[in-house]
SESEBA-854834 format. One line per field, with one value per atom (N, C-alpha, C): chain; x, y, z. Coordinates in Angstrom, 3 decimals, padded with zeros to 6 digits. Layout:
<sites>
unit <- [A  ...];
xx <- [X  ...];
yy <- [Y  ...];
zz <- [Z  ...];
</sites>
This chain:
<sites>
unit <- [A  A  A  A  A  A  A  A  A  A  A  A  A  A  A  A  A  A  A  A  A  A  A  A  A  A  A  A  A  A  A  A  A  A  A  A  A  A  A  A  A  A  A  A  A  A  A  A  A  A  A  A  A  A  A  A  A  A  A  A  A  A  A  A  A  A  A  A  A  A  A  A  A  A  A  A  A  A  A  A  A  A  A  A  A  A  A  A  A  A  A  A  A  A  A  A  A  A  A  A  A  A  A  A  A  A  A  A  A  A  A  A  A  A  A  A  A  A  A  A  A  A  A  A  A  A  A  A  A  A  A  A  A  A  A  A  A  A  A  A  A  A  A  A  A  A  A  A  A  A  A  A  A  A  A  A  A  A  A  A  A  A  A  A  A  A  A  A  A  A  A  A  A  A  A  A  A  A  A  A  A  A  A  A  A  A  A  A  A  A  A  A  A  A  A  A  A  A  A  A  A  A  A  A  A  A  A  A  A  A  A  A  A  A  A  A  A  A  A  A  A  A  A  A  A  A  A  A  A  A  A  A  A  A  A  A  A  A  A  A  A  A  A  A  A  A  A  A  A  A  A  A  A  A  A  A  A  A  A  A  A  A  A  A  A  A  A  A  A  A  A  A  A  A  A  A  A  A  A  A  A  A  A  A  A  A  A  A  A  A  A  A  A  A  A  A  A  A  A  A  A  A  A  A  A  A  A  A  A  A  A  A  A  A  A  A  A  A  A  A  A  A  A  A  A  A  A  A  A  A  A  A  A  A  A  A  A  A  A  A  A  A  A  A  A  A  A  A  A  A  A  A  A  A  A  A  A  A  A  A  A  A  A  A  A  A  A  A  A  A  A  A  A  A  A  A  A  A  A  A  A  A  A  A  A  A  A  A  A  A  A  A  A  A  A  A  A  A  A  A  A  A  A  A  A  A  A  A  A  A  A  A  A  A  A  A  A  A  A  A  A  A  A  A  A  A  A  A  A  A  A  A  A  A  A  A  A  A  A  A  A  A  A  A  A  A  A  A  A  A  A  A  A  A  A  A  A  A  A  A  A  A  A  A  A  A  A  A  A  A  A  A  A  A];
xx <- [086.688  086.735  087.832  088.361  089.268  090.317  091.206  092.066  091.528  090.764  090.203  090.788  091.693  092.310  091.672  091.057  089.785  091.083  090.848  091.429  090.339  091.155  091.450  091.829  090.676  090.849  090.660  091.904  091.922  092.167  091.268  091.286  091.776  093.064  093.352  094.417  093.838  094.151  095.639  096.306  097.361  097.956  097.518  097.979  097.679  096.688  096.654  096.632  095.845  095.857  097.286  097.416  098.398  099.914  099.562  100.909  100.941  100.201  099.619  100.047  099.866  100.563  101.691  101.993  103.994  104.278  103.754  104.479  104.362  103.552  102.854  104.306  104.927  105.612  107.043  106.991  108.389  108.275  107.311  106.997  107.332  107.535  108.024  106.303  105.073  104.003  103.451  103.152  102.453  101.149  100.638  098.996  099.420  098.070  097.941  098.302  098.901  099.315  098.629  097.313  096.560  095.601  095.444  095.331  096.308  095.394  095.658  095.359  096.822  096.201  096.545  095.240  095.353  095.466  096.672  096.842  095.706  094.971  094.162  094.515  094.647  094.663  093.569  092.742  091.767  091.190  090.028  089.028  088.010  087.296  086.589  086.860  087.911  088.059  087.597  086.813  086.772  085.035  084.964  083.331  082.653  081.096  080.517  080.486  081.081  081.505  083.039  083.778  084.710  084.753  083.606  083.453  083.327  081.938  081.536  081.988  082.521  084.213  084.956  085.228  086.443  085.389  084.301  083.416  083.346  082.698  082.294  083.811  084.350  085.840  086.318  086.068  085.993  086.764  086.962  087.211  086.389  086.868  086.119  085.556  086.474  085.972  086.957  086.342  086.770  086.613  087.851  087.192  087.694  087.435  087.887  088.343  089.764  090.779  091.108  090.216  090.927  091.191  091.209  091.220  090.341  090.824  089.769  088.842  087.613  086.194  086.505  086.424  086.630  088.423  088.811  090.549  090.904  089.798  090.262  091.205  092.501  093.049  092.381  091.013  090.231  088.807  089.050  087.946  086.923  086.392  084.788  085.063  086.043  086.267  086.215  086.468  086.362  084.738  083.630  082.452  081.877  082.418  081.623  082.119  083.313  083.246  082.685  082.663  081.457  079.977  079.708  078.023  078.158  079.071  079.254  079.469  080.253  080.301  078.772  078.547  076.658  075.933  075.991  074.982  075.501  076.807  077.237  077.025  076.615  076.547  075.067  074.048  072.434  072.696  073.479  073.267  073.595  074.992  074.968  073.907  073.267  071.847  070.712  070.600  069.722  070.085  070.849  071.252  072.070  071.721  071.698  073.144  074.226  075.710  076.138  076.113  076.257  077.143  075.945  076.877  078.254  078.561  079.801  080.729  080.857  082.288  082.661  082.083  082.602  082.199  083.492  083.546  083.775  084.093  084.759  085.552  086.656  087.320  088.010  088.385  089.165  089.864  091.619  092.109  093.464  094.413  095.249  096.677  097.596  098.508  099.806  099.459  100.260  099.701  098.741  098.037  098.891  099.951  100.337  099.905  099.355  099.146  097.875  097.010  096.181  095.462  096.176  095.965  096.115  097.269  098.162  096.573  096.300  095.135  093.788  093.499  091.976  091.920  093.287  093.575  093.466  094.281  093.988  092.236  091.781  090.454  089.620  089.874  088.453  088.963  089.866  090.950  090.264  089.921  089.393  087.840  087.605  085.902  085.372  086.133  085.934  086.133  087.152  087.294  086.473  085.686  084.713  083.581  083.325  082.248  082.298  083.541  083.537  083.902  083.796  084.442  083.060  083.849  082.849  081.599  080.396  079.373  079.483  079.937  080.532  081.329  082.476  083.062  082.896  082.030  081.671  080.786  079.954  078.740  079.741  081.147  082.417  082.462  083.325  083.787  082.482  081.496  080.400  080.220  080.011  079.497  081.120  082.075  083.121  083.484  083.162  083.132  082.050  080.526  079.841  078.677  079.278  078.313  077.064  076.773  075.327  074.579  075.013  074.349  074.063  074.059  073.990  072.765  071.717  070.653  071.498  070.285  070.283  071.195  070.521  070.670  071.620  072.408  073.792  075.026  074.768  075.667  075.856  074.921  075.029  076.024  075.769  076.667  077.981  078.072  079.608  080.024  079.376  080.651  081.035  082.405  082.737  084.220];
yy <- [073.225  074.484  075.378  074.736  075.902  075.834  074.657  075.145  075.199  076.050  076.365  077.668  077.372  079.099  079.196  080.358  080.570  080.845  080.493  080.975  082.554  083.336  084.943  085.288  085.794  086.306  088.094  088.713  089.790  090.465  091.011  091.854  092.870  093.692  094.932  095.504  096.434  097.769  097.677  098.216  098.616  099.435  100.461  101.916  102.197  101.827  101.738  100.628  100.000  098.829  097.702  097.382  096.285  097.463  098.693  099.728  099.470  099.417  099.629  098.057  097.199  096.235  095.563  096.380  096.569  097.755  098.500  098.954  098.233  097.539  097.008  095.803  095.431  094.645  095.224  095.989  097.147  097.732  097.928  098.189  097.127  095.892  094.460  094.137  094.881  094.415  093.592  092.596  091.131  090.946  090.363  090.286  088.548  088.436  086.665  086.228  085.222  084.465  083.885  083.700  082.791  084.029  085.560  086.659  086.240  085.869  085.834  086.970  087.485  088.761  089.013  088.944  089.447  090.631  090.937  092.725  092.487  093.930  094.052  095.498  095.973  097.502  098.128  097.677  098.971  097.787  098.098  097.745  097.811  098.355  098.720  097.209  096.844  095.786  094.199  094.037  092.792  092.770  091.906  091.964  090.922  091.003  090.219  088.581  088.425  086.559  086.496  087.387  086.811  086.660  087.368  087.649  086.078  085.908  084.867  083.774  083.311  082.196  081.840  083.202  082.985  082.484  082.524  081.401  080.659  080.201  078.867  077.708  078.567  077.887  077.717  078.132  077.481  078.561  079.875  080.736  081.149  081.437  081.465  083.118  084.099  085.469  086.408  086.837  087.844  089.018  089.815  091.453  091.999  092.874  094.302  095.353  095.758  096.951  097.498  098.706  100.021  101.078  102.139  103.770  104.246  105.296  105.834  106.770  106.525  107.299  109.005  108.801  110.047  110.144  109.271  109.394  108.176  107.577  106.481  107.054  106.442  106.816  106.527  105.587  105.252  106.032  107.392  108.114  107.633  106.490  106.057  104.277  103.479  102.261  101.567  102.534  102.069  102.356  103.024  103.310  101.882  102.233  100.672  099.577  099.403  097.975  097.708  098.986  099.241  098.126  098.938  098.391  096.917  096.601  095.148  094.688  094.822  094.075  093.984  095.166  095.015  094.362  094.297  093.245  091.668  091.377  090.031  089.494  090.603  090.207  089.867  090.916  090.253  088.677  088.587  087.231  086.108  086.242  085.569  085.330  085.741  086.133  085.473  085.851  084.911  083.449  082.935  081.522  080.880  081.544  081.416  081.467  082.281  082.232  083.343  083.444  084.556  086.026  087.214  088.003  089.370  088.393  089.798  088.496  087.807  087.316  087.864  088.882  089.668  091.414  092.144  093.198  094.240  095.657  096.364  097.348  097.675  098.286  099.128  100.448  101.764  101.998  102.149  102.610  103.169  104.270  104.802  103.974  104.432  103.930  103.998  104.640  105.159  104.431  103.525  103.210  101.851  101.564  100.256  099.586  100.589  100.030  099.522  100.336  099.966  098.750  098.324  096.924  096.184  096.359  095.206  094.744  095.751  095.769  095.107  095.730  094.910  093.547  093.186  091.785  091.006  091.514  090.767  090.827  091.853  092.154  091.169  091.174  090.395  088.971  088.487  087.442  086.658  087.370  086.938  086.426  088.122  087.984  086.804  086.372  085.205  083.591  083.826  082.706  082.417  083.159  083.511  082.873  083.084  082.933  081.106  080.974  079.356  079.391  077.798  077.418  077.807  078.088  078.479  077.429  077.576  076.676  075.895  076.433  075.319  075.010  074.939  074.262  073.536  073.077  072.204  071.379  071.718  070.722  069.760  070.921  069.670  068.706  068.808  067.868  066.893  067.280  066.232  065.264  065.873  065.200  064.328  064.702  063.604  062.520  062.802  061.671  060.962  061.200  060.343  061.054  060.330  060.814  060.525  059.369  058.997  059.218  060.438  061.026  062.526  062.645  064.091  064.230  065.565  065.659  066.052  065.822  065.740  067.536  068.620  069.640  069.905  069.714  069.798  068.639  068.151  067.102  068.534  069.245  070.138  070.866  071.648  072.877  072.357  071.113  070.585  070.154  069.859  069.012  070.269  070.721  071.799  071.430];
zz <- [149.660  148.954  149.513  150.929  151.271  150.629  149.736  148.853  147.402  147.058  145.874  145.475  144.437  143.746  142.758  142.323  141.538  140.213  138.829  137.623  136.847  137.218  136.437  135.203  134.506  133.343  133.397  133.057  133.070  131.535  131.400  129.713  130.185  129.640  130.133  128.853  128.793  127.818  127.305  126.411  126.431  126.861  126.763  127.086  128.335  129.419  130.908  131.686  131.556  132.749  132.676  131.116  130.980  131.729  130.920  131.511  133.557  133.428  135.263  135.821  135.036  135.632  135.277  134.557  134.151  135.557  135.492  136.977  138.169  138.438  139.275  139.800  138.580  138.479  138.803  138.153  138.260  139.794  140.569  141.847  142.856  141.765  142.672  143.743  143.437  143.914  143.719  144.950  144.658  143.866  143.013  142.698  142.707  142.532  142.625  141.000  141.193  140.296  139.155  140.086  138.762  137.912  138.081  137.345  135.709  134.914  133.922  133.389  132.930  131.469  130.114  129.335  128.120  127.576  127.498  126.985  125.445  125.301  124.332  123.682  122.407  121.736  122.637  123.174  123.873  124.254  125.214  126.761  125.354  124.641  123.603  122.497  122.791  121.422  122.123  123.821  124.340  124.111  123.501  123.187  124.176  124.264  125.151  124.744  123.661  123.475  124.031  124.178  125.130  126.260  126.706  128.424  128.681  128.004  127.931  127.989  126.728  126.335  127.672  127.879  129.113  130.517  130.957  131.463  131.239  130.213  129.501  129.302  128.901  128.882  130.758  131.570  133.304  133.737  133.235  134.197  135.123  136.461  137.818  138.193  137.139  136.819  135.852  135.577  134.539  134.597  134.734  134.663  132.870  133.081  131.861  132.598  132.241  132.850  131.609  131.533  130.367  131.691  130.449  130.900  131.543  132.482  133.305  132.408  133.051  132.252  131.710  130.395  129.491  129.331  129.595  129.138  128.077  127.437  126.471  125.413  125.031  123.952  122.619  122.701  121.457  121.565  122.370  122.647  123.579  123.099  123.681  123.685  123.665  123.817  125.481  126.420  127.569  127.770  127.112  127.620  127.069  125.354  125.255  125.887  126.371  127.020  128.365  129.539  130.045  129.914  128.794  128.127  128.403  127.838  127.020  128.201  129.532  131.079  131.411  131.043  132.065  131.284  129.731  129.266  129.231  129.815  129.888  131.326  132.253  133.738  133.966  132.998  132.281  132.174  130.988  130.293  131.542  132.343  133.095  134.387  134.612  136.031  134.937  133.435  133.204  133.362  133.046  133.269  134.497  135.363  136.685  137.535  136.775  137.302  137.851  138.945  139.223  138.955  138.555  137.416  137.784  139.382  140.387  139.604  138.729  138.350  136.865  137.032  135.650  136.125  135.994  136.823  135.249  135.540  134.796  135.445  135.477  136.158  135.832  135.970  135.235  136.085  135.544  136.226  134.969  135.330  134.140  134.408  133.563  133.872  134.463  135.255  136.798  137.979  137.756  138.656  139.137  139.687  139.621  141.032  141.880  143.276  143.431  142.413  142.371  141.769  140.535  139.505  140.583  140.960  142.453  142.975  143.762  144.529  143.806  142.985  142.490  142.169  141.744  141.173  142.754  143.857  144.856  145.647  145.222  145.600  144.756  143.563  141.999  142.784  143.119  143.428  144.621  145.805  147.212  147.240  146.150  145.841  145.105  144.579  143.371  143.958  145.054  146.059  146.635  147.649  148.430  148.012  146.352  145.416  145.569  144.948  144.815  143.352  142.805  141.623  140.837  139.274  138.539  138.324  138.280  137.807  136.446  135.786  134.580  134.593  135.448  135.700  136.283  137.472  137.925  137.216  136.386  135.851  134.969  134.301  133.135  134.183  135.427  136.108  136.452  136.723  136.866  135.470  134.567  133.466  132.941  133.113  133.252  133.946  135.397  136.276  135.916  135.885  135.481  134.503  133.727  132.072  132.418  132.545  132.509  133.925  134.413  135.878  135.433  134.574  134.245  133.091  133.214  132.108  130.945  129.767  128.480  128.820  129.059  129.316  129.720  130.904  131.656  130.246  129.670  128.396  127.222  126.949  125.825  126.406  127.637  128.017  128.386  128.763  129.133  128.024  126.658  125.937  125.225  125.654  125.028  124.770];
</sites>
């Protein structure tokens, strides 16, 4: 596990976070590499089946980066995506994955030291964690099909 680089899915805003890590960049500040990001029109437009997806599909964590609280340019899009982190971090704890690999995070878009920073922070925390659980049950049920339950075959053939 010690060379295990966890894969990062980062949902982040247009107007702040993705801005925040265009400076971030323009600042020439390091974040980790495997921080994948999807610029989105608003933090408000990432619903709880993508949180999801981007698990199920073998990401190792996922945050959401809008606007800081009460500065959404879509008014109330960073509150609801908020909601939508805490009821996807539910869904994950019911089915037993642990739910600190899906964060929500506010920050504006001046913030470039800071994106820098959380990405290496969600980044360590997520290492620490280990490889995602469905991702591991794919690689099991590939190496050996017929070692794996009826149950663990549904959630891997994806």
């Amino acid at each position: 596990m010690e060379d295990f680089e966890p894969v990062i899915v980062a949902f982040c805003c247009h107007y702040c976070a993705y801005t925040a890590a265009d400076m971030a960049g323009s600042l020439r500040l390091c974040y980790p590499p495997n921080v994948k990001i999807i610029r989105v029109p608003c933090s408000g437009k990432v619903d709880t089946i993508h949180l999801m997806q981007a698990i199920k599909g073998g990401a190792d964590g996922v945050y959401v980066a809008g606007c800081l609280e009460g500065d959404c340019h879509f008014k109330s899009g960073n509150a609801k995506a908020a909601r939508r982190v805490v009821y996807a971090k539910r869904l994950l704890n019911d089915v037993g994955i642990e739910p600190e690999r899906i964060e929500m995070i506010m920050m504006s878009a001046g913030m470039g030291e800071r994106f820098a920073a959380t990405a290496e922070e969600f980044t360590a925390k997520i290492r620490g964690m280990g490889p995602n659980p469905v991702k591991l049950m794919r690689a099991t049920a590939i190496r050996d099909p017929h070692n794996v339950s009826p149950a663990h075959k549904e959630s891997a053939a994806v």
